[in-house]
C-alpha positions in Angstrom: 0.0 0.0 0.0 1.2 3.3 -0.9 -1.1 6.1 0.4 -0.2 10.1 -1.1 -1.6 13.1 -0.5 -0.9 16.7 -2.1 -1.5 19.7 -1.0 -1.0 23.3 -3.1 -1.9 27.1 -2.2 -1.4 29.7 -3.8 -1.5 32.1 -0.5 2.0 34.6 -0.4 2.0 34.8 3.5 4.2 30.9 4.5 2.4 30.8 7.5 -1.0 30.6 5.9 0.7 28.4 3.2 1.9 26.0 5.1 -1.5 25.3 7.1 -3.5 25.9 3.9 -1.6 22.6 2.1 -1.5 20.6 5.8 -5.2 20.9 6.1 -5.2 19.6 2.4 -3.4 17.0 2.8 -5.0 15.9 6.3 -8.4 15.3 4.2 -6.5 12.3 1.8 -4.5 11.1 5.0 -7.0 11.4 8.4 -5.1 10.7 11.8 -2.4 9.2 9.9 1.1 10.1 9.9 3.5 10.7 6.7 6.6 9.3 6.6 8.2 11.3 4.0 7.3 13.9 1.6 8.9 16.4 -0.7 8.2 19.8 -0.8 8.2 22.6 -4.1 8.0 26.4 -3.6 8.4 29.8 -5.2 11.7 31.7 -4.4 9.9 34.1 -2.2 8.5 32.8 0.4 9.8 32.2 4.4 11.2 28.3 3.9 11.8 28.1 7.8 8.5 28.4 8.4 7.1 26.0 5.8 9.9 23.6 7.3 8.5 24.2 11.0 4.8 23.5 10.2 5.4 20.6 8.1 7.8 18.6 10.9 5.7 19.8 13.4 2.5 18.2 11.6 4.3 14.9 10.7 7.4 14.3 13.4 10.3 12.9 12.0 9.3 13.1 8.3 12.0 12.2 5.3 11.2 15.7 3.5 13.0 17.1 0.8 12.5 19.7 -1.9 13.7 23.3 -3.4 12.7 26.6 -4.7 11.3 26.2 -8.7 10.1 28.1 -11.5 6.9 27.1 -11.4 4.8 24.1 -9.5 2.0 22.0 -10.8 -0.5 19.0 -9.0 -3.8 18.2 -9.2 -5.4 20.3 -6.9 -5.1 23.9 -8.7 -3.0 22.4 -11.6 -0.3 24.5 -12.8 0.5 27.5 -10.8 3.2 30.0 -10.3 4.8 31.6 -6.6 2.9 29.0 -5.1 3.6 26.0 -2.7 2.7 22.3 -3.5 3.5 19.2 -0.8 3.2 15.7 -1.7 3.3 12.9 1.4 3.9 9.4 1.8 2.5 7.1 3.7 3.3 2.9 3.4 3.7 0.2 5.3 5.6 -1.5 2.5 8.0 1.2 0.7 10.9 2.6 2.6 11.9 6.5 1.8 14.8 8.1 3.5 15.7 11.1 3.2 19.3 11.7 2.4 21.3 14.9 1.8 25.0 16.1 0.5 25.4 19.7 2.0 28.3 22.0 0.7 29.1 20.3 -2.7 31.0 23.4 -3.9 33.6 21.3 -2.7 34.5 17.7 -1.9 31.6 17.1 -4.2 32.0 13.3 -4.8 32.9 12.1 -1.3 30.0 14.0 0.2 27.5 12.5 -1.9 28.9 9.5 -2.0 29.3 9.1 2.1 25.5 10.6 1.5 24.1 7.8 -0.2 25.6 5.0 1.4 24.6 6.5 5.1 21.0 6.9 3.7 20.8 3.2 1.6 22.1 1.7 5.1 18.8 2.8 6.8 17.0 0.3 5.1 17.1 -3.1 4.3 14.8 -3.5 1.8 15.5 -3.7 -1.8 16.7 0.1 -3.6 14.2 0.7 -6.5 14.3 4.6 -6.9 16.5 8.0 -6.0 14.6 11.3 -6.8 16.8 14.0 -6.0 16.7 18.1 -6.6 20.1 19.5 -6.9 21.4 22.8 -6.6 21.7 24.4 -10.1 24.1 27.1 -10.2 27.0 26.7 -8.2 27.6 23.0 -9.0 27.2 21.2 -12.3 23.6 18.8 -12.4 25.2 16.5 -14.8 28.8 16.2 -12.3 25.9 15.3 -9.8 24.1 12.6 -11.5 27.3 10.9 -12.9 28.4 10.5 -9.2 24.7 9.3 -7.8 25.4 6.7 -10.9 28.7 5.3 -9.3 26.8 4.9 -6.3 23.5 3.7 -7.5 24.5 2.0 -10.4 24.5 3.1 -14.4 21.2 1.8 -15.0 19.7 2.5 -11.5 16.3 4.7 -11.9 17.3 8.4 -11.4 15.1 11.1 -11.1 14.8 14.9 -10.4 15.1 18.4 -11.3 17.6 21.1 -10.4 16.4 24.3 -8.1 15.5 27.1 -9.5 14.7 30.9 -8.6 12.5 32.1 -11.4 15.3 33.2 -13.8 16.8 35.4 -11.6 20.0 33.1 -11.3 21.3 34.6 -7.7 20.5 31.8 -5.3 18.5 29.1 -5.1 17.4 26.9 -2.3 17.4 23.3 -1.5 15.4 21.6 1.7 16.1 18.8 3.5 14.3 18.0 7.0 13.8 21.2 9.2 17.1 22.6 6.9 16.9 24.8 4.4 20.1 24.8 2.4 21.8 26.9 -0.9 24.5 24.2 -2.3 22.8 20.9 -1.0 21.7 18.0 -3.0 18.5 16.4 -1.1 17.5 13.1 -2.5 14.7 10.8 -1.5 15.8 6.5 -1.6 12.6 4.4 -2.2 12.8 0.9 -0.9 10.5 -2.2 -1.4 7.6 -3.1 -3.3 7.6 -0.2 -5.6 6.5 0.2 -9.3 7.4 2.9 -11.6 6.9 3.9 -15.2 8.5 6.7 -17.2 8.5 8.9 -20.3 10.8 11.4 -21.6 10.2 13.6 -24.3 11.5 17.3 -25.6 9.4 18.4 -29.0 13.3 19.4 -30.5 14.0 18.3 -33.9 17.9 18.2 -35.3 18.1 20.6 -38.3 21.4 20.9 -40.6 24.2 18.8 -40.2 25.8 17.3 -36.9 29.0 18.2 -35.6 31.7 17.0 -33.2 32.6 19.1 -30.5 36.4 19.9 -30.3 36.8 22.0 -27.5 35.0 22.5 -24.5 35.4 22.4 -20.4 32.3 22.1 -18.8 29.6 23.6 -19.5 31.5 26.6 -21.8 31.7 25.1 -25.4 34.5 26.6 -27.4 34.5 25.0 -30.8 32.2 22.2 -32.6 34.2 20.7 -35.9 36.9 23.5 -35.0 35.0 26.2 -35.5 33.8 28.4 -32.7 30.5 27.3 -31.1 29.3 30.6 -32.1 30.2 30.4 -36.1 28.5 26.9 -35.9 24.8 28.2 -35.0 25.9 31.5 -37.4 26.5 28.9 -40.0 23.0 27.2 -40.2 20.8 30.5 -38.0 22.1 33.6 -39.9 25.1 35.8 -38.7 22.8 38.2 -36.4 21.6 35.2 -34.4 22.4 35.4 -30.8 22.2 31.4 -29.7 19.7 31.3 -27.0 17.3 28.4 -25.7 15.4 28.5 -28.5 17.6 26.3 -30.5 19.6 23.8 -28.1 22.0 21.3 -28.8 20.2 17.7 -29.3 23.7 15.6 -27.9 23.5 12.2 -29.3 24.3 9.6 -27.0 26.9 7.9 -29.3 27.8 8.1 -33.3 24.8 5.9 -34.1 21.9 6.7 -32.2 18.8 8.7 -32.7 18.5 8.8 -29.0 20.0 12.2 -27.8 19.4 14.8 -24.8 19.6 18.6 -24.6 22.1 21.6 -24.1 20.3 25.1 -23.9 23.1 27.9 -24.6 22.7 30.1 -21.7 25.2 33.0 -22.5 27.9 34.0 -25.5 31.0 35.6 -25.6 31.6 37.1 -28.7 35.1 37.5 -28.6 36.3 33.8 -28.5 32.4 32.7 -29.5 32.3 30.3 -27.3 28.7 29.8 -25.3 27.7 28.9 -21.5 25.5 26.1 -21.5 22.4 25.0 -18.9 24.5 21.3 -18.6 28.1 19.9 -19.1 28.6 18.8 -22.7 31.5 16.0 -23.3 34.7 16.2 -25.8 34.0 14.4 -29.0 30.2 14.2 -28.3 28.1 14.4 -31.7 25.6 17.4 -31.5 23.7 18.7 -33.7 21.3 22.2 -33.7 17.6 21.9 -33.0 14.3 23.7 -33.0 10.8 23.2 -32.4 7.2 25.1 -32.1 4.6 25.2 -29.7 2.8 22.2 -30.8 5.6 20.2 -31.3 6.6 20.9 -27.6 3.0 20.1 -26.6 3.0 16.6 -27.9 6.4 15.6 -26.7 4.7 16.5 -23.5 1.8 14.0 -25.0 4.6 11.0 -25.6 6.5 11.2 -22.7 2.7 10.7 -20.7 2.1 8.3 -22.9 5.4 6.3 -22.4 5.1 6.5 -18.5 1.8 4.8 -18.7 3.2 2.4 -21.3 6.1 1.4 -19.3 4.8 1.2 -15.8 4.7 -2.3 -14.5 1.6 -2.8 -12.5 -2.3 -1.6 -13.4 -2.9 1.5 -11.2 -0.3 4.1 -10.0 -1.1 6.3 -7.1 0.7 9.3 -8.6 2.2 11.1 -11.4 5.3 13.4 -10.1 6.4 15.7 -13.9 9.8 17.5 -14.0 9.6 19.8 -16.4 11.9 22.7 -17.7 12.2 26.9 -16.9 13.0 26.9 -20.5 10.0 24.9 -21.7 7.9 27.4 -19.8 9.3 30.4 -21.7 8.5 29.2 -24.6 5.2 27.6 -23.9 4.1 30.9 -22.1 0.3 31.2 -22.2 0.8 27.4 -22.9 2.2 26.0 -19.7 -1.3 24.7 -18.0 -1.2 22.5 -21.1 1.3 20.5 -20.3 -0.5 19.6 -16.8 -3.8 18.9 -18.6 -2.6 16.7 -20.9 -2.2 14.1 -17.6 -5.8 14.8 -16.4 -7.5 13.6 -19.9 -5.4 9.9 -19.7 -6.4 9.4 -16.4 -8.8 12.2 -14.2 -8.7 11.0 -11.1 -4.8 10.4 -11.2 -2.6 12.4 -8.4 -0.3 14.8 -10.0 2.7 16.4 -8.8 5.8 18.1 -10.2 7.9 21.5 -10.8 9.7 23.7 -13.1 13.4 23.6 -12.8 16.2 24.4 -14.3 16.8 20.9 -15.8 15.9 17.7 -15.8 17.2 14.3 -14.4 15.9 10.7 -16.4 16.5 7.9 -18.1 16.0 8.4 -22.0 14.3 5.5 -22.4 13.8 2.7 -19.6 15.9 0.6 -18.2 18.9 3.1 -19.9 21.0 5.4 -17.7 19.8 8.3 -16.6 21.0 12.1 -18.3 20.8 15.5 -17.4 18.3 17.2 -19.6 17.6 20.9 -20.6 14.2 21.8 -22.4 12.6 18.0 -21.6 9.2 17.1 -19.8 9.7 13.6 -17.5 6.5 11.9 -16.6 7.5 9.4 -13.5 4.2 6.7 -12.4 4.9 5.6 -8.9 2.2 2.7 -7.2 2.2 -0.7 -5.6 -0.2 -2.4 -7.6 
């Protein structure tokens, strides 16, 4: 049994907030006590006190969350400076919260030590990590590629990074009663749990690929040994600034189809190099890409559709979506779409989820998970 409730209010004052989504989530669970929960909110409310109600509601509770760029669930749908809650409760699925605090440095023994001092707290069998990293201090694809020598290539990874509503000054990251700015919070789910997944972006490839030639981290330098800036020029026209609009699709090897994102954040026009949203790797192929409205709307459409496909029991409790800042500004009047889209499969299905500043899946399941930019990541959770 795997009981949730969700809770979301669009109230500004945190006090209010906090007892708004409680009382909400009181009618799905009665007298009964959640044993974890994760928790989404706009950058401008008082986190301390969301924190302090929620633990003092459900003692002991394995909470995590972050600021976003927007939150979504089923009670108001999608919404914007608000504050959503989900909670467990089961008497058959572990969830333990874990957290790696200060990552700026000693990022890999941190998390590592993390997740092995969290997996120990249960004995049951590891099915799922859903984690929300810090976004702009720290790299979201560094993260993942350590929570994978941990976890395992293949093991189930998901998330979003924390956002603060394209301001890109500080974001926030919660874990218990803490609230943190270079943290990486993750939940581990133990037991008799059953997920299904979908990824999808709405990019297409245009013009040729590409092989990138020089870049550290996330500041591309040269693709086929021109700069990264000549190689949108090339195929965009010479007074295109590359923005979000047309990210890089990276392949994940020579002959796949199968690729992820890169949104270019920033240019410098005197080495044309650009500052992407995501680590890109030497020698990766990439290629430009573009899409429309539509186009984003039903890859939102697939990736529902996949989850459903792909979940291994009849009838999941909840849908949790990780979707992207950048898909929002494109979307614009569009966003709510994306939520409603869930509602017409299944009404009466549970919905919860954010806007972040990328995305954490598997491309396809049962394949390691990737950092995403631009991607909606529909993720079925149930017992039965």
């Amino acid at each position: 049994m795997l009981k949730i409730a969700i809770g979301h209010t669009e109230e500004i004052d945190s006090d209010e907030a906090a007892e708004e989504i409680l009382e909400q989530c009181k009618a799905e669970l009665g007298e009964e006590k959640a044993t974890a929960g994760i928790l989404y909110a706009s950058i401008d409310h008082e986190f301390d006190s969301l924190l302090k109600k929620i633990n003092e509601e459900h003692p002991d509770i394995e909470l995590i969350g972050c600021t976003t760029d927007g939150e979504l669930s089923s009670v108001i749908g999608f919404a914007e400076d608000s504050v959503t809650l989900i909670l467990f409760s089961s008497d058959e699925i572990d969830i333990k919260a874990g957290v790696a605090d200060g990552v700026s440095e000693g990022l890999e023994q941190k998390i590592a030590d993390s997740i092995k001092n969290t997996k120990d707290r249960s004995d049951k069998e590891l099915k799922l990590c859903i984690l929300n990293p810090v976004s702009i201090t720290s790299s979201g694809a560094v993260i993942l590629e350590i929570f994978k020598q941990s976890l395992g290539e293949n093991f189930p990874i998901f998330g979003a990074s924390a956002a603060d509503q394209w301001k890109f000054e500080q974001t926030y990251q919660f874990h218990k009663t803490e609230v943190l700015t270079d943290a990486v919070p993750f939940l581990l789910f133990s037991g008799n749990l059953l997920i299904g997944s979908g990824v999808d972006s709405g990019w297409t490839p245009i013009g040729n690929p590409g092989k990138v030639t020089r870049v550290e981290n996330n500041i591309l330098y040269s693709i086929d040994d021109k700069t990264a800036v000549e190689f949108f020029q090339h195929y965009l026209g010479e007074n295109i600034t590359p923005l979000g609009e047309y990210p890089l699709a990276v392949f994940e090897n020579e002959e796949s189809d199968k690729f992820y994102l890169r949104a270019p954040l920033a240019s410098n026009m005197d080495d044309g190099s650009l500052v992407f949203a995501g680590d890109l790797t030497l020698g990766a192929k990439v290629q430009i890409s573009h899409t429309t409205r539509d186009r984003i709307i039903e890859a939102s459409e697939r990736s529902i559709s996949q989850s459903f496909e792909s979940y291994s029991g009849k009838e999941p409790e909840v849908a949790i979506c990780f979707s992207c800042s950048g898909r929002k500004q494109v979307l614009g009047t569009r966003t709510s779409e994306e939520y409603e889209l869930l509602k017409k499969v299944n009404p009466d299905l549970k919905v919860f989820g954010l806007y972040g500043y990328g995305e954490i899946a598997p491309i396809y399941q049962d394949s390691p998970s990737r950092f995403h930019n631009e991607t909606f990541v529909s993720l079925l959770l149930g017992t039965k």
